[in-house]
N, C-alpha and C positions, 0 to 999 in steps of 0.2 A: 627525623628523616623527611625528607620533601617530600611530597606529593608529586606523582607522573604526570607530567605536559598534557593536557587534555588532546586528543584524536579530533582533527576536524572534520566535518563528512555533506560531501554536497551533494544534492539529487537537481538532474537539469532531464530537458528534455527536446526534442528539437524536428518537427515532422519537415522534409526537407528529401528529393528524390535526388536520390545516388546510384550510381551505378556500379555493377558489382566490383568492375574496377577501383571504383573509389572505395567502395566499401573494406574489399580484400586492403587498401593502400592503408586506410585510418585504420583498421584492424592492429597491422602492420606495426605502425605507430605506436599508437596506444601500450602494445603489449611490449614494445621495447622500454617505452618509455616505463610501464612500470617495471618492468626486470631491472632497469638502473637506478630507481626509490624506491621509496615507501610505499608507494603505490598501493591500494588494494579496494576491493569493491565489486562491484558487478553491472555489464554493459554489453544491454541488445542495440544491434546495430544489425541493418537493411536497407533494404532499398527505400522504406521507407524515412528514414533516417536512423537518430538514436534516441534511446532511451536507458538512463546510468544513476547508479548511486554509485561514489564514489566515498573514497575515506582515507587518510592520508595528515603527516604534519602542513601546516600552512603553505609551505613553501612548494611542495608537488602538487598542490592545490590548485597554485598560483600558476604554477607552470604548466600545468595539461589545461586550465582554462586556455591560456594564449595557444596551446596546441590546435585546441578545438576551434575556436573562434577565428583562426588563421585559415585552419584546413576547409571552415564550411563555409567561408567570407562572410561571418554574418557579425553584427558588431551588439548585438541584443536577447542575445541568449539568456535569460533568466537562472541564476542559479539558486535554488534552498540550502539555504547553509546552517550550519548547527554543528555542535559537538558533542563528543561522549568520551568516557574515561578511558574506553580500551577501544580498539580494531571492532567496529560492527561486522565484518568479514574476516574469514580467515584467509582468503585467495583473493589475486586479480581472473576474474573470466570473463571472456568478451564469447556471447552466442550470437551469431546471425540467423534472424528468426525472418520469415516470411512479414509478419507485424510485429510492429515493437510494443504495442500494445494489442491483446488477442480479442477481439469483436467475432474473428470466422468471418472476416471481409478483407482479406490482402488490397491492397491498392485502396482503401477506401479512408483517404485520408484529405486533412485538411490542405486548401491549397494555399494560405496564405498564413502566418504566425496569429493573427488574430480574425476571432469570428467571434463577438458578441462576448467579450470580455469585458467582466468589472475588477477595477482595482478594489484592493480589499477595505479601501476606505468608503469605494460604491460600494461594494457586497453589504460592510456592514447597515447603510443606509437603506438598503434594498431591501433587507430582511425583515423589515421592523413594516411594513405591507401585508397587512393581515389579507388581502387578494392575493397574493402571491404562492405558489406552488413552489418551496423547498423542495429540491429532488436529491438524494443521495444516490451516486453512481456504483459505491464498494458494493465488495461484498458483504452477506450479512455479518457475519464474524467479526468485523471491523467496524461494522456499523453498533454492533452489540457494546462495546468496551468505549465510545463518541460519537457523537453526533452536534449538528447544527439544532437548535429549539425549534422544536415545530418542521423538522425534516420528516417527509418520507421515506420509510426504508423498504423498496423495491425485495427484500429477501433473498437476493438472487446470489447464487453458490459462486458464479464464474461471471466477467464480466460478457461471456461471451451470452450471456442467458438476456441481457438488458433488452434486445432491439423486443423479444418475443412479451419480458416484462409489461413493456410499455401499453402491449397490447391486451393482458392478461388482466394487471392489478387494477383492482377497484378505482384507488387513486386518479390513476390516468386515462383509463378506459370511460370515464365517464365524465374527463372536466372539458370542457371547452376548448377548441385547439388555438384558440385565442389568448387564452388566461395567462399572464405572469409566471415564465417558468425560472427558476433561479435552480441551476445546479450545478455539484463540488464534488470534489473526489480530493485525494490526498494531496497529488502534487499536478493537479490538472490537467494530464494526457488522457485518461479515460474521458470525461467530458469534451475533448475537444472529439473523437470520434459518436460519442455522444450525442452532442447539440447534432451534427450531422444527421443523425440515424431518427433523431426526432422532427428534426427537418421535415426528412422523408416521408415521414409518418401524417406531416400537415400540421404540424405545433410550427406559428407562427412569430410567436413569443415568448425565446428563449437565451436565455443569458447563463454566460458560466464565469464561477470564480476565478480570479488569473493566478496562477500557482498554487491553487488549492487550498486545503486546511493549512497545511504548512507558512504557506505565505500570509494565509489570515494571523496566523496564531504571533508568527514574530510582528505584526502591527498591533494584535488585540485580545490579548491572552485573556482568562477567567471573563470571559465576554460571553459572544454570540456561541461561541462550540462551546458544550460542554461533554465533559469525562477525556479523554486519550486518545489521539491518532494512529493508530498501527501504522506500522513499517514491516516492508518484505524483507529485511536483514535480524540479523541478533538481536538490536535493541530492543525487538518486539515491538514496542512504541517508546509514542514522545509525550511529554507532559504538555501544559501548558506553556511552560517554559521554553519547549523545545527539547526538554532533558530525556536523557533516556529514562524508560518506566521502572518506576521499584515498587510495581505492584501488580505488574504480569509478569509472566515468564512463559514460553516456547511448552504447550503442550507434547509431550513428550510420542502422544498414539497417533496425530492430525496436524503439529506445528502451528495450530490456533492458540491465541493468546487464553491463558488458564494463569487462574487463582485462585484453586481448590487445594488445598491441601491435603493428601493424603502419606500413609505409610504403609509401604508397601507387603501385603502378605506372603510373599514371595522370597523378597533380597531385606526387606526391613527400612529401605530406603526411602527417604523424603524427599515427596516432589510434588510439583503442583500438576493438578490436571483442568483440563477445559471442561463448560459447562456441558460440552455435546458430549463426552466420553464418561461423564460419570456413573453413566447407568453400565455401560458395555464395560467397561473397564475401571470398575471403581476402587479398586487396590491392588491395583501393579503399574509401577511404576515405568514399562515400557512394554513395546511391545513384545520383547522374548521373553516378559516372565510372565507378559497373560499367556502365551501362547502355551507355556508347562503348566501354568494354573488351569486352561482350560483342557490341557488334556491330562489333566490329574494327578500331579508331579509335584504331590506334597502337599499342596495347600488349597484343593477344590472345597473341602468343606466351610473351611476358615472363609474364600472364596465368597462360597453360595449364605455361607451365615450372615456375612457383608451386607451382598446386594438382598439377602430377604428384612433383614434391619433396614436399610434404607427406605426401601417399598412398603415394610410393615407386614409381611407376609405371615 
């Protein structure tokens, strides 16, 4: 039997001021268009512009690019393209969000497509500057499962937590507002509100990846990044290859990438869990069978034997 047509899935981004006219109008579009394909994915759109992963056969691919590209007049939109075996999404949803990336600053966006971007063939040239300050924009969780060598990892839960990072972490509260900044984020919209916000701050030298890990990786795989890119979709992540990961999987208690395995003392079922949830929930496999395991619905002792073996209690 053949093997199924691989799923192609592209992630773009585009800061670009609309008005809610236009915005309701491309909304509009978009969801017609995919009610008539394949269409499926997910796409904030605003006044700031858009920001979308998209997933779909080649050819609806093909066609909501010239969609887009017609409807914003722009002729240089950057797409990440990659594929995976099945649908990363189950639905098409378009949310119109105040930010299409969330900082907790509406309107505070880039005014031109490029501000101090490296091609990823600079990037990787850039990186190899032992002066230089790696900055990881993700969150920690992301940062935990890959990273750039010798990146910073800010630790910060939401990207909304960055502007206050900056001014917190050792790292940056104490280098030079001078010094060699170099930072990257997945698919490069957090860094473009980013470099901005460090701007602000008085960092006079700073540069960000153009497309992100994503763009670096399809130029320079088992390179400069190592371990796995997280993705906000099912894939969970992408390999070096770009491939979806066969070595996370969707924490079942937090949606962060987990590769614990446990069985569950509860239903009996096998599932992986993330490294934040192993202590609070270290054998049940979701959260309505901790919820009867913690109020005592069969299996609180099996439960507490668990976590006292683990801790050594």
């Amino acid at each position: 039997m053949s093997s199924p047509a691989p799923v192609h899935v592209t992630s773009f981004y585009r800061f670009i001021s609309l008005s809610d006219s236009q915005v309701e109008e491309l909304k509009s579009q978009l969801e017609r268009f995919a009610s008539e394909s394949e269409l499926l994915g997910l796409c904030l759109l605003g006044n700031e512009g858009i920001n979308a992963t998209l997933s779909g056969p080649p050819s609806a691919l093909a066609s909501v690019k010239v969609l887009l590209n017609e409807f914003l007049a722009v002729s240089d939109l950057v797409y990440k393209d990659s594929v995976a075996l099945k649908h990363p999404f189950h639905v098409f949803r378009i949310k119109i969000k105040n930010e299409i990336v969330t900082m907790g600053k509406p309107g505070f966006a880039p005014a031109s497509p490029k501000n101090n971007h490296l091609t990823p063939e600079e990037w990787h040239e850039a990186i190899q500057d032992p002066n230089a300050l790696i900055l990881d924009t993700r969150n920690d969780y992301e940062v935990e499962i890959g990273k750039f060598k010798g990146a910073k990892d800010l630790k910060i839960k939401e990207f909304r937590d960055f502007p206050e990072a900056l001014t917190t972490d050792p790292a940056t509260k104490a280098v030079a507002k001078d010094t060699p900044v170099l930072m990257y984020c997945t698919g490069g919209i957090r860094c473009e509100k980013a470099i901005m916000e460090m701007n602000a701050q008085g960092f006079s030298n700073v540069r960000q990846l153009d497309g992100g890990i994503l763009n670096y990786l399809e130029k320079f795989p088992d390179q400069g990044f190592e371990g796995e890119c997280f993705v906000f979709d099912y894939r969970v992540a992408v390999d070096q290859q770009l491939q979806p990961t066969t070595k996370f999987k969707l924490c079942p208690h937090c949606g962060q990438p987990a590769n614990k395995s446990i069985s569950c003392v509860k239903c009996g079922t096998h599932v992986e869990i993330c490294n934040h949830c192993v202590d609070q929930f270290a054998v049940t496999c979701s959260k309505n069978c901790a919820h009867h395991v913690a109020i005592g619905s069969g299996s609180r002792r099996a439960h507490q034997q668990e976590l006292n073996k683990r801790h050594k209690v």
